[in-house]
N, C-alpha and C positions, 0 to 999 in steps of 0.2 A: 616319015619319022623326023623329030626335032633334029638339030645337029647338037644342040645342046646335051651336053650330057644328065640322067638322070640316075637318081640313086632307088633303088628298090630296096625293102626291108621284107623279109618277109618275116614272119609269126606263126613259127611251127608248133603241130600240135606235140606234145611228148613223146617222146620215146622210148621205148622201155625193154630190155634186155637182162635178162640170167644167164652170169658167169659164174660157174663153178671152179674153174680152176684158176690157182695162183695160192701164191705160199706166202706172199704179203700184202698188205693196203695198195701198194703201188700195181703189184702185178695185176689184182683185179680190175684195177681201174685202167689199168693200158688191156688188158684181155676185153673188157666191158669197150674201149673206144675201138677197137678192130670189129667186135661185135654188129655196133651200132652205124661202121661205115661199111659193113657187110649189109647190113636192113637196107640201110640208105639207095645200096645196089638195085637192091630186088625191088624194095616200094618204097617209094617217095612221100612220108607221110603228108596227109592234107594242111593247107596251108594256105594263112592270110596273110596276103599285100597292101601296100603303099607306096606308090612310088611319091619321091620326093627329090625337085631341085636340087642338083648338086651344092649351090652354096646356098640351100634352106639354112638356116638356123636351128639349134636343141637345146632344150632345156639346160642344158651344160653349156652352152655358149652365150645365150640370150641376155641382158643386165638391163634394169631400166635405165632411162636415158638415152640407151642406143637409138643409132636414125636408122633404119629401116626401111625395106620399099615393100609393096605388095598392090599387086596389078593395078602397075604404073603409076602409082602412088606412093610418097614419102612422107611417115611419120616417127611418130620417136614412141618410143617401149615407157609405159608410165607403172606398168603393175607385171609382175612376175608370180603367177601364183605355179600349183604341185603339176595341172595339165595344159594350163593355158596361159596368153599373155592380151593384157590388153594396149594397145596403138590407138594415139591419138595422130589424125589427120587432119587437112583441110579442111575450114569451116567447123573447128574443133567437135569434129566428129569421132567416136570412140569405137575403135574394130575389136573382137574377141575374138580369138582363134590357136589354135595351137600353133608352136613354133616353126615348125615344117611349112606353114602356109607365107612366112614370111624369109625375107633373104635381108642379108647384111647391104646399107647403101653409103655410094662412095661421096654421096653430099653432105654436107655441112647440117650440122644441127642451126645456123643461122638459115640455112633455109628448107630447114622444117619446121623452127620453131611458128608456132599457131597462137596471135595475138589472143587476150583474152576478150572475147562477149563482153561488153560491159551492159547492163539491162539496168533501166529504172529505179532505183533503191536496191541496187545489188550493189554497189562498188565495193564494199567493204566483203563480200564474200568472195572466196576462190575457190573451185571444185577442181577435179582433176583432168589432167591437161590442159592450165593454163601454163605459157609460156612468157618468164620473166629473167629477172634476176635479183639476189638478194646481192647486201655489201657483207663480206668479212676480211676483216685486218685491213680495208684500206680497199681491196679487191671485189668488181665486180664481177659476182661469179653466175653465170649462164643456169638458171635453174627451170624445172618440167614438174608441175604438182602433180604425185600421184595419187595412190588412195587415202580415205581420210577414215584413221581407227582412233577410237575414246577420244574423240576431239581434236585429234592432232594429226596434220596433215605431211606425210610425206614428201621433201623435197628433192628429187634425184639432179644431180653434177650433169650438164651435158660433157662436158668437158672430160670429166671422169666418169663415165659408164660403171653404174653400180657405188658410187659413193654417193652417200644421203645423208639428209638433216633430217629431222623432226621441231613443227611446231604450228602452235596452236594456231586458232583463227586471229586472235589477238596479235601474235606475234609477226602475224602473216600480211596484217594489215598496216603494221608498223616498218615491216622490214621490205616487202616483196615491191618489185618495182615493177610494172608491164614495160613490155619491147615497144620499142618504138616503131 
């Protein structure tokens, strides 16, 4: 077994218990939880697992921009959707996967950011996960294109994890600088 520690979840199926007695809202509901770790005693309802890396990442922690690792690989978080996230990698390759599959990394988004592909009469397009920077106020700021909705493309802050711009392919070509 790892030495590493692991976190298990499990997803129990329901439970279900009739109390009859109590003289308020409250009393039922502590009579119903004696109840229910009395069940618990006798039978263990059926139940689904996952385990998962102690410092995985969750939905509730996860922001695009962040630099991430996953089997032994370092990318940055370009899209946050309800179950999944997508990372871009090396050789701007794009991983989907839910956040459990990925862990927080303690490298620099200068070394994850993923130069952009330039291809033949492409230069004027950017898809997502290229890695640049745009200027504001004077400031170059570290940016990760994510997805592109009605025309206008997401730009997440490596810097600041979860802070983003919006703009077009116009704007994108005017502003967006590739890394060097």
């Amino acid at each position: 077994m790892s030495k590493e520690m692991q976190k298990v979840i499990l997803h129990l199926d329901p439970i279900e218990v009739i109390v009859e007695k109590g003289k308020t809202e409250n009393e039922l509901i502590e009579n119903a939880k004696k109840a229910v770790r009395e069940q618990l005693k006798e039978k263990f309802p059926s139940a689904k697992y996952s385990l998962v890396d102690m410092n995985a990442l969750s939905l509730e922690s996860v922001k695009p921009g962040m630099v991430v690792e996953v089997d032994n690989q370092v990318g940055i978080v370009t899209v946050v959707n309800k179950k999944k996230i997508n990372v871009v990698i090396s050789g701007n390759r794009i991983i989907t996967g839910t956040p459990e599959a990925f862990k927080a990394s303690k490298k620099t988004f200068k070394e994850a950011m993923v130069p952009r592909r330039l291809m033949v009469g492409m230069e004027d397009y950017y898809c997502e996960g290229d890695c640049g920077y745009i200027s504001y106020q004077g400031e170059k700021i570290p940016v990760i294109v994510g997805k592109q909705v009605r025309g206008k493309s997401k730009l997440w802050n490596l810097e600041k994890p979860g802070v983003g711009y919006e703009l077009t392919q116009e704007q994108l070509v005017k502003f967006f600088k590739d890394i060097n």
